[in-house]
C-alpha positions in Angstrom: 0.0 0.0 0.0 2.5 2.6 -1.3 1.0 4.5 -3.7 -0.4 6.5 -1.2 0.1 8.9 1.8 0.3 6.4 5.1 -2.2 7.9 7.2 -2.4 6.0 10.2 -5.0 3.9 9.6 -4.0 2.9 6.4 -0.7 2.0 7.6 -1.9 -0.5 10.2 -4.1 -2.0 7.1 -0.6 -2.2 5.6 0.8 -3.6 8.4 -1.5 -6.3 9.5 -1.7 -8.3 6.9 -0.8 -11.5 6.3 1.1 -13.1 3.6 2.5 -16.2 2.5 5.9 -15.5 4.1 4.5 -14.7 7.4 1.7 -13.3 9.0 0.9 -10.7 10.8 2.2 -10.0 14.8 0.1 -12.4 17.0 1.3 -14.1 19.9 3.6 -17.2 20.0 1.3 -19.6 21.7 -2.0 -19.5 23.6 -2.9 -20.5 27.1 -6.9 -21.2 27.2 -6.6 -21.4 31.0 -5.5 -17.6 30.6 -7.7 -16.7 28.6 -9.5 -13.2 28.8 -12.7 -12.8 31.0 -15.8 -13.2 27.6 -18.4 -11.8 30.4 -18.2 -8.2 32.1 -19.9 -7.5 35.2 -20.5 -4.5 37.3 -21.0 -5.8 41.0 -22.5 -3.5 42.6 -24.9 -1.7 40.3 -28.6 -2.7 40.5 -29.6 -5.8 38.6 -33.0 -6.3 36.6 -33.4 -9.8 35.3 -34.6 -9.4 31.1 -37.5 -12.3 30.8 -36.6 -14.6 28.2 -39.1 -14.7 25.0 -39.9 -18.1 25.0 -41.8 -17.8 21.9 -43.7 -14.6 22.9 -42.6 -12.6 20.0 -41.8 -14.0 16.7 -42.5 -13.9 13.3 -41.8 -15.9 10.0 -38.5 -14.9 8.7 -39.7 -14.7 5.2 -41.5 -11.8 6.3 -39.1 -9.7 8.3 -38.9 -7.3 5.4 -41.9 -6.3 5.9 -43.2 -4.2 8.9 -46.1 -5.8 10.2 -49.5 -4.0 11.0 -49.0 -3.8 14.3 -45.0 -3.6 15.9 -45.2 -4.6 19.2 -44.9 -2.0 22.5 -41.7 -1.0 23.6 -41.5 -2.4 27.6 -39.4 -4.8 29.6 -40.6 -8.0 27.3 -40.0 -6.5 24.2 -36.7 -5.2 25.3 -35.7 -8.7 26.3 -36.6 -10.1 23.2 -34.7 -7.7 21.1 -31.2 -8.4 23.6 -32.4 -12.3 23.5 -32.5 -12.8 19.8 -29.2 -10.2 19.1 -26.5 -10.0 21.7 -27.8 -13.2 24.2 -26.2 -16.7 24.5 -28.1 -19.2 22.1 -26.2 -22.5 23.6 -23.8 -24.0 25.7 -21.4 -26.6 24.0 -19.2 -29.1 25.7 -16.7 -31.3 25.2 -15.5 -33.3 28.2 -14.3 -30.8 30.5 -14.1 -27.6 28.7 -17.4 -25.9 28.1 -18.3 -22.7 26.1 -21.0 -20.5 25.2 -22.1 -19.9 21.5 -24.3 -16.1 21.0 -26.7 -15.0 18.8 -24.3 -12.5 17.4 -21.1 -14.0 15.6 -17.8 -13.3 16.8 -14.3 -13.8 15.3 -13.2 -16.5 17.4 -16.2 -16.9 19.3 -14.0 -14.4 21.8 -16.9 -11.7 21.9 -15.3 -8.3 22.1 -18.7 -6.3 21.7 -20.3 -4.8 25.1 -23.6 -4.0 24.8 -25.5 -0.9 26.4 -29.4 0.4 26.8 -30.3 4.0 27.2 -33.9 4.4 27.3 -36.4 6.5 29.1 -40.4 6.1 29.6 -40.0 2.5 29.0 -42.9 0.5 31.4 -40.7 -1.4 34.1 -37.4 -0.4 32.3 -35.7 2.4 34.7 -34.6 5.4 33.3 -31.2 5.7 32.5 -28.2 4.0 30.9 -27.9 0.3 31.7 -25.3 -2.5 30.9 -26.4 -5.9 28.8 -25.0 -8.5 30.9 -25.2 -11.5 28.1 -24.3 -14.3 31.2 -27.2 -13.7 33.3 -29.5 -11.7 30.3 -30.1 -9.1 32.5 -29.4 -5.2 32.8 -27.3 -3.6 35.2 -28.0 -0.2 36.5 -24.7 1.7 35.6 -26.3 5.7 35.7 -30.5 5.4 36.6 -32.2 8.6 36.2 -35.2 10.4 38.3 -38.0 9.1 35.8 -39.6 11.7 33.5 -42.7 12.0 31.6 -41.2 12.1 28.3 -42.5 9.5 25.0 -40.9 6.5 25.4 -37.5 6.2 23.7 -35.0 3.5 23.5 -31.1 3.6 22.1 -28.7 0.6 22.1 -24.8 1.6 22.0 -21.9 -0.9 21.5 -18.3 -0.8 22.5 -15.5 -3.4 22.5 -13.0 -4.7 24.6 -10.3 -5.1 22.1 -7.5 -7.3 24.3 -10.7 -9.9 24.0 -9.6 -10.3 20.2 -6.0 -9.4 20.1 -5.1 -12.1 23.0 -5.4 -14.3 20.5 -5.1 -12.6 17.3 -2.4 -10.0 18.2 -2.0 -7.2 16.0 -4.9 -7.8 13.1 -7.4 -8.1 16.1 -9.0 -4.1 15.1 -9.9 -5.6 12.4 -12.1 -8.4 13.9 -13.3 -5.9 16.7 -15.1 -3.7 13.9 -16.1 -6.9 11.6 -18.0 -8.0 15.4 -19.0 -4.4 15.8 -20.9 -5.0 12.4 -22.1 -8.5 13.0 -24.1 -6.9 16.2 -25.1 -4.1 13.7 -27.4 -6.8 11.4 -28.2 -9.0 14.8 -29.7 -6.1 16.6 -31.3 -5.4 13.1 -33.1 -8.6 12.8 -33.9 -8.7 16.4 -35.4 -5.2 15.8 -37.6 -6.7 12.6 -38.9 -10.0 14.7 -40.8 -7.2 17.1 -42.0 -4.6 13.8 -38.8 -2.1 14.9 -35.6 -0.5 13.1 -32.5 -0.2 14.2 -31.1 3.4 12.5 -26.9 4.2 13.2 -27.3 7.8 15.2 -24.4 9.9 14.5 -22.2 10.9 17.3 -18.6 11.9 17.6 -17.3 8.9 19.7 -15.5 11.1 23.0 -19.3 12.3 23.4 -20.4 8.3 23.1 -18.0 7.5 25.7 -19.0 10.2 28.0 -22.8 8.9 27.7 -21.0 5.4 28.4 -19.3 6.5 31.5 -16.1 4.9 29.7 -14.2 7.6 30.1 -14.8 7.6 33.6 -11.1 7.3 36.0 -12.7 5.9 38.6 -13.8 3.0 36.4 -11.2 2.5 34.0 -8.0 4.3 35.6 -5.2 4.6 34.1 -2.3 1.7 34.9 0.2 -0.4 33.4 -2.2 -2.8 32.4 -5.1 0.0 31.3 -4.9 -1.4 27.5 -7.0 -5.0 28.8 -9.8 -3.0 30.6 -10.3 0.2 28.5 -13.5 -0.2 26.4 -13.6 1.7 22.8 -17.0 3.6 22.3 -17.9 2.4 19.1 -21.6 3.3 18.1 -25.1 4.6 19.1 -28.4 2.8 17.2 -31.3 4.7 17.6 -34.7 1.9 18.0 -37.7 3.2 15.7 -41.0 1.8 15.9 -44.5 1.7 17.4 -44.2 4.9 19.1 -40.5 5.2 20.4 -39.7 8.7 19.8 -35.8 10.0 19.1 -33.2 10.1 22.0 -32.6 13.1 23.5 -29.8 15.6 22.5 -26.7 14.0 23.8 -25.9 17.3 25.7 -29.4 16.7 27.7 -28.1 13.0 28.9 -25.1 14.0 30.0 -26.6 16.8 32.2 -29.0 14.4 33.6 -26.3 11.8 34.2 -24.3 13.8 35.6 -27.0 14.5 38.3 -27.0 11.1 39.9 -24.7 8.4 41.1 -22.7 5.5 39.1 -23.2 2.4 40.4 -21.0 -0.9 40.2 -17.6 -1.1 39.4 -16.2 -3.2 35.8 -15.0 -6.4 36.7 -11.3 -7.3 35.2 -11.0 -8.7 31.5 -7.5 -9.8 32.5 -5.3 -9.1 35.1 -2.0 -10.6 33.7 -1.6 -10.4 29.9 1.6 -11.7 28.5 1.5 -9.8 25.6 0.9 -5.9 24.3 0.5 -4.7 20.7 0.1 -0.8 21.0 0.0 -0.8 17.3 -4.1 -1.5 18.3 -4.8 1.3 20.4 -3.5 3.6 17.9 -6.3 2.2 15.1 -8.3 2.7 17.8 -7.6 6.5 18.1 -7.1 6.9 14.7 -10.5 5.9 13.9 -12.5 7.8 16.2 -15.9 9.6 15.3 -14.2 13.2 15.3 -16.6 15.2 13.4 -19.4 17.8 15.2 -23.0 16.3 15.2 -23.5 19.4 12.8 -20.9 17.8 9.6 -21.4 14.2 10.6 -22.4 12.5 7.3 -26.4 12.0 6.9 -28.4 8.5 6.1 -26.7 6.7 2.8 -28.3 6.4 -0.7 -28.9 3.3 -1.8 -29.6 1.6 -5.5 -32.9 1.5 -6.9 -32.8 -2.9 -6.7 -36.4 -4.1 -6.9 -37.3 -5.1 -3.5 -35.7 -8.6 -2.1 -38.6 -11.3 -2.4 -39.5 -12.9 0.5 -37.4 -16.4 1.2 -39.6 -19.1 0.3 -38.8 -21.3 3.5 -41.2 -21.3 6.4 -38.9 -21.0 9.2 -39.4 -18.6 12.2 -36.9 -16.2 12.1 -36.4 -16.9 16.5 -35.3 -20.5 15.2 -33.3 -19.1 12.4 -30.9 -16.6 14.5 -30.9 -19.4 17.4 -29.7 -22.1 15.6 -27.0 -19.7 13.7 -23.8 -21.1 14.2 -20.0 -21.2 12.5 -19.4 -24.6 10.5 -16.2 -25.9 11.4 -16.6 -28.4 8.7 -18.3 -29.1 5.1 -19.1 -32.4 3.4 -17.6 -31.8 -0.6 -20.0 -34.2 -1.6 -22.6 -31.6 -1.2 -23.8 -28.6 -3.5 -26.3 -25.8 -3.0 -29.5 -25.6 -5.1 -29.1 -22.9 -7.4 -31.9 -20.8 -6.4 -30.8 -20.6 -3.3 -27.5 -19.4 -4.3 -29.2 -16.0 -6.3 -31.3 -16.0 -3.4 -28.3 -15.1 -0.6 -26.6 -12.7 -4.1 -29.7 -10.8 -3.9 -30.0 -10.7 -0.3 -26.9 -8.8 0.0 -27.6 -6.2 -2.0 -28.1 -3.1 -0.5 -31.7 -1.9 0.1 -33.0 0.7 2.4 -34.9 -2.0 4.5 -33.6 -4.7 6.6 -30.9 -4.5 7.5 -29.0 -2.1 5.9 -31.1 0.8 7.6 -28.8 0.3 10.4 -25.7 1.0 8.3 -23.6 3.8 8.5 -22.2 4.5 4.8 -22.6 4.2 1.2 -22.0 0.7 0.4 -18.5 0.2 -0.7 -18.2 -4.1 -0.8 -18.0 -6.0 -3.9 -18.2 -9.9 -3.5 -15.2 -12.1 -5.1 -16.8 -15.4 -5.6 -15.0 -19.1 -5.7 -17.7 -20.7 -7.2 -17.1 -24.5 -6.5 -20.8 -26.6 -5.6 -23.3 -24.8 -7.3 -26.0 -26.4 -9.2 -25.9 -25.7 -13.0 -23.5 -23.0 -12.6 -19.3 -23.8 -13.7 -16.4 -23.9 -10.9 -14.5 -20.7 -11.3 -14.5 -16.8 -10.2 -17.1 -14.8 -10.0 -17.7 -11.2 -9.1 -21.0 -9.6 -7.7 -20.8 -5.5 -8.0 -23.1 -4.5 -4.9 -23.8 -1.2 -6.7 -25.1 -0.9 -10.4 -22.3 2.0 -11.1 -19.3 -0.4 -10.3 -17.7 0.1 -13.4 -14.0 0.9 -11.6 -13.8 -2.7 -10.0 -14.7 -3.6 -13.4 -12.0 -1.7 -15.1 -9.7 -2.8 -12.2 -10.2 -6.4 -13.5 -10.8 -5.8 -17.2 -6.7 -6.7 -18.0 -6.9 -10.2 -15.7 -10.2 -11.3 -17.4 -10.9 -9.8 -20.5 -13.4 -12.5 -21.4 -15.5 -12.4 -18.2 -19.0 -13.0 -19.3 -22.7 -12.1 -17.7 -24.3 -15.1 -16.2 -27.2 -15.5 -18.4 -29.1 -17.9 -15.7 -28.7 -15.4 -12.6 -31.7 -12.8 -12.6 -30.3 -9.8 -14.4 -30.6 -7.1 -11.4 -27.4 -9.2 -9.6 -25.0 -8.1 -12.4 -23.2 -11.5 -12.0 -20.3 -11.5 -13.9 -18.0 -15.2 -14.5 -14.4 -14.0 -14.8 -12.9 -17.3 -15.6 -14.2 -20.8 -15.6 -12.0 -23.0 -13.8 -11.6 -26.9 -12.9 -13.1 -27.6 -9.6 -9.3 -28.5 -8.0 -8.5 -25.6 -9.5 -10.9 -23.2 -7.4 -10.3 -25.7 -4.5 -6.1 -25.2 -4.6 -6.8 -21.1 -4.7 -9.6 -20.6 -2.3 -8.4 -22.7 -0.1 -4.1 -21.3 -0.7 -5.9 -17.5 -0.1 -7.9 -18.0 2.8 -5.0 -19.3 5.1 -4.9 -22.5 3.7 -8.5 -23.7 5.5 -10.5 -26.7 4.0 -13.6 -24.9 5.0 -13.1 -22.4 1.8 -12.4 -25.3 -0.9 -15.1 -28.0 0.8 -18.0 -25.5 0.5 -20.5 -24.4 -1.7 -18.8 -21.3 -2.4 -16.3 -19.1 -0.9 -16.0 -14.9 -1.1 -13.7 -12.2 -0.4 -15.2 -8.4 0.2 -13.8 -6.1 -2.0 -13.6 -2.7 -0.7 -13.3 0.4 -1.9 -10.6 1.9 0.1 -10.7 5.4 -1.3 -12.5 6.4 2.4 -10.7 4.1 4.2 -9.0 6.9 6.7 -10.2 7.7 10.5 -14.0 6.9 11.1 -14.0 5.3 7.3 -11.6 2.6 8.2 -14.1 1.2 10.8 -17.3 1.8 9.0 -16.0 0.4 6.0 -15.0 -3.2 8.4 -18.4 -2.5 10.0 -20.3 -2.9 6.7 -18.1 -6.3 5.9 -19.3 -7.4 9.5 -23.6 -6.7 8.4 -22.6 -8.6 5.3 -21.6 -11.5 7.0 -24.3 -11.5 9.5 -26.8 -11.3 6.2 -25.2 -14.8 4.8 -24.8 -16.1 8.1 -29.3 -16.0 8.5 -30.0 -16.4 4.5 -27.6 -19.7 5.0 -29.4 -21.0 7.7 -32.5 -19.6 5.7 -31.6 -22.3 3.3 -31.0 -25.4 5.6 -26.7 -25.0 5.0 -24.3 -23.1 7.3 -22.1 -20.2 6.9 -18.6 -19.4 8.2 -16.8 -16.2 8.5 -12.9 -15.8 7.8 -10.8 -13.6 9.0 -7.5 -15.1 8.4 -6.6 -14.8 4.4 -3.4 -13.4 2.6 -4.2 -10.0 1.6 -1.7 -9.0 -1.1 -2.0 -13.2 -3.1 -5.7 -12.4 -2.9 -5.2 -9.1 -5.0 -2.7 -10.5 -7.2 -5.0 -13.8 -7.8 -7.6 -11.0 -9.1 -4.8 -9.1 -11.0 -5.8 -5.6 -8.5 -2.5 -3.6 -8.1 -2.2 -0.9 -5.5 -4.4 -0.1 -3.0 -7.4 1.6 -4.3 -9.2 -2.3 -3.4 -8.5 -4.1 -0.7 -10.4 -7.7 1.2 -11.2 -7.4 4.2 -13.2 -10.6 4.9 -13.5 -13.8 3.8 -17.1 -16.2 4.1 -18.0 -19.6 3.1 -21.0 -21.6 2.9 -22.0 -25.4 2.6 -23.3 -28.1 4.1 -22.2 -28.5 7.7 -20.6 -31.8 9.1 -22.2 -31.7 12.5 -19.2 -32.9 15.3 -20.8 -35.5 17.2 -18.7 -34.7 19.8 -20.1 -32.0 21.1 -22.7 -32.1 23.7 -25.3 -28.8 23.6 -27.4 -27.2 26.3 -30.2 -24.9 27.0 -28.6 -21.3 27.0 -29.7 -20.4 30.4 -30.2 -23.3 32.4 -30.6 -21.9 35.8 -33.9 -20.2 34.3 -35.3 -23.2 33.6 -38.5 -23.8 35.3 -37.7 -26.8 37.9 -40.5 -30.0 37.2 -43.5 -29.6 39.8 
């Protein structure tokens, strides 16, 4: 990435990514026994137990899209629901004596950087204040209540991340996978939203004024020490919850006055109090991309393309099951391929619309899909591309010289604007997905495999973790649509930047992948024993 100035960000992109000689900083080895706290608590603060939905709200997810007649009323059951079916545990697996909790919400590594926070006011039996999810227990802990007013009932969920959550483990590249998480809780809070008639919309804020709300700024939480880079918690974004009669937030400047009228309550719990490694490089991405500009130039809603709307998925499922059940396949059976409907089907879903779920997106889209085409019915092992936008004609240019006989796919319903850039031999596409995506079988035993192509034009300060954000809602859209279609999706964070823009002939840095998906059909591990996600909650037999 030399062709331009290195800004900050763009020199961490730089330096972060791996290649076939070596990849990027990490740590040498990994002690699970050490491993970082995946639950905060605040001892101390108030606790109010969220009731679990237990079918009471749910609707088909073929017809999420589509607000129903009547959304349901914002109060303590709704609220649970929408935490429940976004940011909650789904299951508890096991194998002998370790034992692990799967969310609703994916997570790079399954290590869960994203905190979750409610601010709300007039909500029945939902004090007023700011509150902090606590996924473990699915409850809220009282961090800042305020006297209760008379104001319309509102309702704002905020997320933050403990970054030494992901960079433990993944060392220096862990940003990354902190904003990709920050994006998959984006589309689950999105979906959870549709199940109860809401929307989730991204309110703009300049992120020191975020962290104020948050109290994570706050010394006598988070003081400074030696150690301060484990604790801290990055102020990341503030969704605003529309629907049956929620009003807007107030200003920002109005919170803060009334929280600074009462008393914070609890105290964090530690993530980790002996980490064996530090990667400062992190914390600097972190500064670097912070929300600087004044509510008054901060960017409004994006403009989307005119796609004719998505059809509604012809399964029956309810979409409660769906985001439940959602998991990360660890394995594929090659003997398998995917129906080709249901391949244009997940294409078309990730197109961006103004609906579900890309309301809840902060940019113009800027991701392209390079697809490794292996197990599709009908269609030819070999490289696709899917331009998200309609006026992508400088990807197109960008690959022109590599493929100059890519060809429309006739078959694919002409809105997608699939294009085959080369028809390959299915060991062929197996070797190079596979080779790109750090060598993993789950990219060459699939269905199909994809890299998102960014445009990196924007990529500096607040752009950089947008741009990851809208890779993270992307992958939270094929995770669902793959479940949708009775096969299982997998994120990939680990790929070789640089041989996947040379394998596509894309010099320079004006594209670069961010993230890598597959999907197939999953090769359940019999292994594994699963329980209910909240056991102790479970009514005792009479």
């Amino acid at each position: 990435m030399s062709d331009s100035p290195q800004t900050p960000l763009r020199a961490y992109h730089a330096r972060t990514k791996h290649h076939f000689a070596a990849y990027a900083e990490g740590p040498g080895q990994l002690d699970w026994d050490a491993q970082p706290a995946p639950f905060r608590h605040y001892p101390g603060a108030p606790v109010l137990e969220l009731p679990l939905a237990a079918g009471r709200f749910d609707r088909p997810y073929a017809d999420l899209a589509t607000p129903p007649a009547s959304p349901v009323k914002p109060d303590l059951n709704s609220l649970g629901t929408l935490l429940e079916l976004s940011l909650a545990i789904a299951a508890w697996k096991s194998w002998g004596p370790s034992r692990w909790a799967l969310r609703c919400n994916p997570s790079s590594g399954n290590l869960h950087p994203v905190e979750a926070w409610v601010l709300a006011g007039g909500l029945p039996d939902v004090p007023d204040g700011l509150h902090h999810y606590e996924a473990e227990q699915h409850a809220l802990e009282g961090r800042a209540l305020t006297l209760p007013s008379s104001e319309a009932p509102w309702l704002a969920v905020a997320l933050s991340s403990v970054m030494w959550r992901e960079a433990w483990k993944y060392g220096e590249r862990a940003f990354r996978y902190c904003q990709l998480d920050v994006g998959h809780a984006v589309g689950a809070l999105a979906y959870a939203a549709a199940v109860l008639g809401w929307t989730v919309r991204p309110l703009a804020m300049p992120s020191a004024t975020l962290g104020a709300l948050l109290g994570l700024d706050r010394a006598e939480d988070f003081p400074p020490s030696r150690y301060a880079f484990t604790e801290n918690e990055e102020a990341e974004i503030l969704l605003l919850i529309e629907g049956s009669g929620l009003q807007p937030m107030p200003e920002p400047e109005v919170l803060l006055d009334r929280l600074a009228q009462v008393a914070w309550q609890g105290k964090p719990t530690c993530i980790d109090p002996s980490p064996g490694y530090r990667w400062p490089i992190i914390d600097q991405a972190a500064t670097a991309s912070r929300q600087t500009a004044t509510a008054e130039t901060l960017a409004s809603a994006p403009l989307f393309p005119d796609y004719p709307p998505l059809p509604a998925h012809p399964g029956t499922a309810s979409a409660a099951q769906l985001i439940r059940q959602r998991r990360s396949a660890q394995r594929f059976n090659p003997k398998c391929s995917l129906p080709q409907a249901d391949f244009w089907r997940m294409l078309d879903a990730v197109l961006p619309r103004p609906g579900l779920p890309f309301s809840a997106q902060e940019a113009a889209p800027r991701l392209h899909l390079l697809l490794f085409v292996l197990r599709v019915d009908g269609l030819s092992p070999g490289l696709y591309l899917l331009p998200r936008t309609p006026d992508a004609g400088e990807v197109l240019a960008a690959l022109a010289p590599t493929f100059p006989d890519r060809q429309a796919v006739t078959d694919a319903p002409s809105h997608l604007g699939l294009l085959c850039l080369a028809e390959l031999g299915l060991q062929e596409v197996q070797r190079l997905a596979r080779a790109l995506s750090c060598h993993q079988d789950i990219a060459a035993t699939s269905a199909f495999s994809l890299g998102m192509l960014a445009e990196f034009d924007n990529a500096d300060g607040y752009g950089y973790s947008s741009l990851l954000r809208e890779a993270g809602l992307l992958g939270q859209v094929l995770y669902l649509e793959a479940e949708a279609a009775g096969v299982r999706g997998t994120g990939i964070g680990c790929f070789f930047d640089d041989p996947v823009h040379q394998a596509f002939g894309l010099a320079g840095e004006r594209w670069q992948s961010v993230y890598h998906f597959t999907v197939g059909t999953p090769v359940d591990d019999a292994r594994l024993e699963t329980g209910p996600p909240y056991p102790q909650r479970q009514k005792a037999p009479s």
